[in-house]
C-alpha positions in Angstrom: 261.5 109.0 179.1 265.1 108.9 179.1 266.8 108.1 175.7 269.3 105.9 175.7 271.5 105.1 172.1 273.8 101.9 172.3 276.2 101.0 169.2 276.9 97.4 168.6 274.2 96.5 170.6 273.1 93.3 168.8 275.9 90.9 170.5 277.9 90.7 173.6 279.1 93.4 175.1 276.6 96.0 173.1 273.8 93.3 174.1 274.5 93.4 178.1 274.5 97.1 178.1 271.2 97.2 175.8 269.3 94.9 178.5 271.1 97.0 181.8 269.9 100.6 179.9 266.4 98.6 179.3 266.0 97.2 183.2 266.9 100.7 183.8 263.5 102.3 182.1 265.7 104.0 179.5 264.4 103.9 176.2 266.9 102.1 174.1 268.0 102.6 170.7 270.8 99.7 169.1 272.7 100.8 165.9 274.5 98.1 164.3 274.6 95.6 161.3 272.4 93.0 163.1 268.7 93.5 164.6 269.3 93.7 168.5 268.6 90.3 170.5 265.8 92.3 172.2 262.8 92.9 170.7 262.4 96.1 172.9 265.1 98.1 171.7 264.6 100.1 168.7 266.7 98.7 165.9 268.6 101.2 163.5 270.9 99.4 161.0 273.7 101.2 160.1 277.3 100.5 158.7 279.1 102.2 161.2 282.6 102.2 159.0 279.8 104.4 156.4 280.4 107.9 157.6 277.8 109.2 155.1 274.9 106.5 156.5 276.4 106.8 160.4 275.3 111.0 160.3 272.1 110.5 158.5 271.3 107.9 161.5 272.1 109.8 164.2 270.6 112.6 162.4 267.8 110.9 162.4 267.6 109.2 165.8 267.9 112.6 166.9 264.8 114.1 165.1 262.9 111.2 166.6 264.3 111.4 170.1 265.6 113.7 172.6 268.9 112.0 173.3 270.0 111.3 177.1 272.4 108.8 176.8 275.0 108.4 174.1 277.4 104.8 174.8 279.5 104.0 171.5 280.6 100.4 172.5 280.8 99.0 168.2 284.2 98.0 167.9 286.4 96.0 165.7 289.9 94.8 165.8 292.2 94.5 162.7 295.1 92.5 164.7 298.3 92.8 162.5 302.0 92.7 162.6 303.8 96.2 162.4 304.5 95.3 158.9 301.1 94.2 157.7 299.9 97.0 158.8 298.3 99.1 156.1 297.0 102.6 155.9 293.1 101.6 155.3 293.4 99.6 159.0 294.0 102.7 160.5 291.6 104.6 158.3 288.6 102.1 159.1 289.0 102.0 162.6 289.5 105.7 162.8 286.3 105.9 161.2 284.6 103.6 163.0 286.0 104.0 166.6 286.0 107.7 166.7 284.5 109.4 163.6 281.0 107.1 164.5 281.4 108.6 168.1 281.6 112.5 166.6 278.8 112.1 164.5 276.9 110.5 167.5 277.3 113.3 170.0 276.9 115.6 167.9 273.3 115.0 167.0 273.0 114.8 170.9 273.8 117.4 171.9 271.1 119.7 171.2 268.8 117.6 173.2 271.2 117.4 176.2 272.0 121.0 176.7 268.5 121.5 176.4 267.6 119.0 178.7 270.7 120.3 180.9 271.8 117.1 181.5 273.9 113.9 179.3 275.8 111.2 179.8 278.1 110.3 177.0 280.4 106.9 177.4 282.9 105.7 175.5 284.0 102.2 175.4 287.7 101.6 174.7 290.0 99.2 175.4 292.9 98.5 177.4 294.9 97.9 174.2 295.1 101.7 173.9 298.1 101.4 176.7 299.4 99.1 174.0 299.3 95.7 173.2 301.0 93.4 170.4 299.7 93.5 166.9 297.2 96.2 168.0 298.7 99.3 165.6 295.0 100.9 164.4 293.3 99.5 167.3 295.4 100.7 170.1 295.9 104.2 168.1 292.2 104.2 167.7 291.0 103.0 171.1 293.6 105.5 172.7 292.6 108.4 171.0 288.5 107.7 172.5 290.3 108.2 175.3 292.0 112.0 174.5 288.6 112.4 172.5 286.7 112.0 175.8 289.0 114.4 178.0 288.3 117.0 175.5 284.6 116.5 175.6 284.0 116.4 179.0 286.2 119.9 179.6 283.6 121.4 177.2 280.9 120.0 178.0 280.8 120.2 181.9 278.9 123.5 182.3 275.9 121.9 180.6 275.9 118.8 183.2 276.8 116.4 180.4 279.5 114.1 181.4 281.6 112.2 179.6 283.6 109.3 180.2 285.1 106.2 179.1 285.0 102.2 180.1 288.3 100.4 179.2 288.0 96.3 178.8 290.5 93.9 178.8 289.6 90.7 177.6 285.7 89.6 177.9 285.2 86.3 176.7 281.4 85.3 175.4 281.8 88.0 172.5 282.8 87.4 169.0 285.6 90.1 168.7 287.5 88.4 171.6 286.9 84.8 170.2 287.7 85.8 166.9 291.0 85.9 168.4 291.3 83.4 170.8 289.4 80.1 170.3 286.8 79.3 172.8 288.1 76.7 175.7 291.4 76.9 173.8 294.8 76.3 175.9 295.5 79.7 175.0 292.4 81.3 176.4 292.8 79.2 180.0 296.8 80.5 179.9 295.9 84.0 179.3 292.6 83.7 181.9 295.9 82.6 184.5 297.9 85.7 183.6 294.8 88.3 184.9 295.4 89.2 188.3 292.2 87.9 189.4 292.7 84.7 187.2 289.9 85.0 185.2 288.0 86.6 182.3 285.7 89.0 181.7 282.3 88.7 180.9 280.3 91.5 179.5 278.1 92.3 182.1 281.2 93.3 183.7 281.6 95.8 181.4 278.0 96.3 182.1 278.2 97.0 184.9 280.6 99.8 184.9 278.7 102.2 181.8 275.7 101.7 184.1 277.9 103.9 187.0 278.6 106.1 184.2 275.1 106.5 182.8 273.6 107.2 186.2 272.0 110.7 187.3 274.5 110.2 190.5 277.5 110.2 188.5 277.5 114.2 187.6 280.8 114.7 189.6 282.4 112.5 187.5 283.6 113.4 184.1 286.9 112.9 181.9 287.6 109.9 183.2 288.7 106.5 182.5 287.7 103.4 183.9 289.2 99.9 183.0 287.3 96.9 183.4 290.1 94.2 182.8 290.8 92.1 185.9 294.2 94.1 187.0 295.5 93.6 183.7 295.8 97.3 183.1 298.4 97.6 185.7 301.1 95.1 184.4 301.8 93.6 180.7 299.8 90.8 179.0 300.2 88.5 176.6 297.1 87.5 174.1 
């Protein structure tokens, strides 16, 4: 059975993914904070922003499992004004956006070039092409990105792929109403300045690993997809 490992799989956009990978027969495996809405993914709780407990998880997930799948979706935020902006932000989300993602594939990766075969996907953001009191998140979120290229020019001659899913804003998740209240004025003006005049959901964003994740995708590597309504190809306001 395929094995499938999901961060930040307890709530929204983690949570869609989990039950996609699950309908798809993977055996699924949800690392966060919180135990996973599904009872029939395994639950590992881990402090992602712990470097020390995120390797000795994946460590040993992968003595457990032979790792097919790898999607790092945990995410977090940390909206401040250039000023505000302190050196721990970018530290924390370094840590947890792309140190969490190392630590990940690398106890993967045994069991993919084995297998001869991986699929590795990144969740991102379209903040990393810059958005307004984003400094450590758009740093962060961009560098998955540069992360991912890298990856998937060494890892190609083992048939792992590796790629990256790019939201924009996905309402029914706590990160995004964290920031803009729920059935605010703000959320219906900012729903009206998406191209397709609405908001994301997270099976959207679903939807999109699942292309990733599939065993027809192997042509596809280094690339970056992003889920955000047309939003990606002008400016927006939050």
């Amino acid at each position: 059975m395929t094995v499938a490992v999901v961060t930040g799989g307890s709530t929204g956009i983690g949570a869609a993914i989990c039950a996609r990978m699950l309908a798809a027969g993977h055996h699924v495996v949800s690392l966060s904070r919180r135990p996973s809405l599904d009872a029939r993914c395994e639950h590992v709780e881990v402090d992602l922003y712990d470097a020390v407990a995120t390797a000795q998880a994946a460590q040993s997930i992968a003595q457990r499992h032979a790792i097919s799948h790898v999607v790092h979706n945990a995410g977090a935020i940390r909206a401040r004004p250039l000023p505000d902006v302190g050196t721990e932000d970018i530290a924390a989300l370094a840590q947890l956006h792309l140190n969490a993602a190392l630590a990940l594939v690398q106890a993967a990766l045994p069991a993919m070039r084995a297998a001869g075969f991986g699929r590795i996907i990144l969740v991102s953001s379209r903040a990393a092409l810059g958005l307004a009191t984003r400094t450590a998140y758009s740093a962060t979120k961009a560098g998955m990105i540069g992360m991912a290229r890298t990856w998937a020019l060494e890892l190609a001659h083992d048939q792992i792929t590796v790629n990256v899913v790019a939201p924009g804003p996905i309402r029914e998740t706590e990160m995004f109403y964290a920031v803009v209240p729920a059935d605010s004025e703000r959320e219906a003006a900012l729903a009206a300045a998406i191209p397709v005049k609405r908001l994301g959901i997270p099976a959207d964003v679903a939807e999109a690993v699942m292309f990733f994740a599939g065993p027809g995708s192997g042509f596809i590597t280094g690339q970056t997809l992003f889920v955000c309504g047309g939003s990606s190809v002008g400016s927006l306001t939050i």
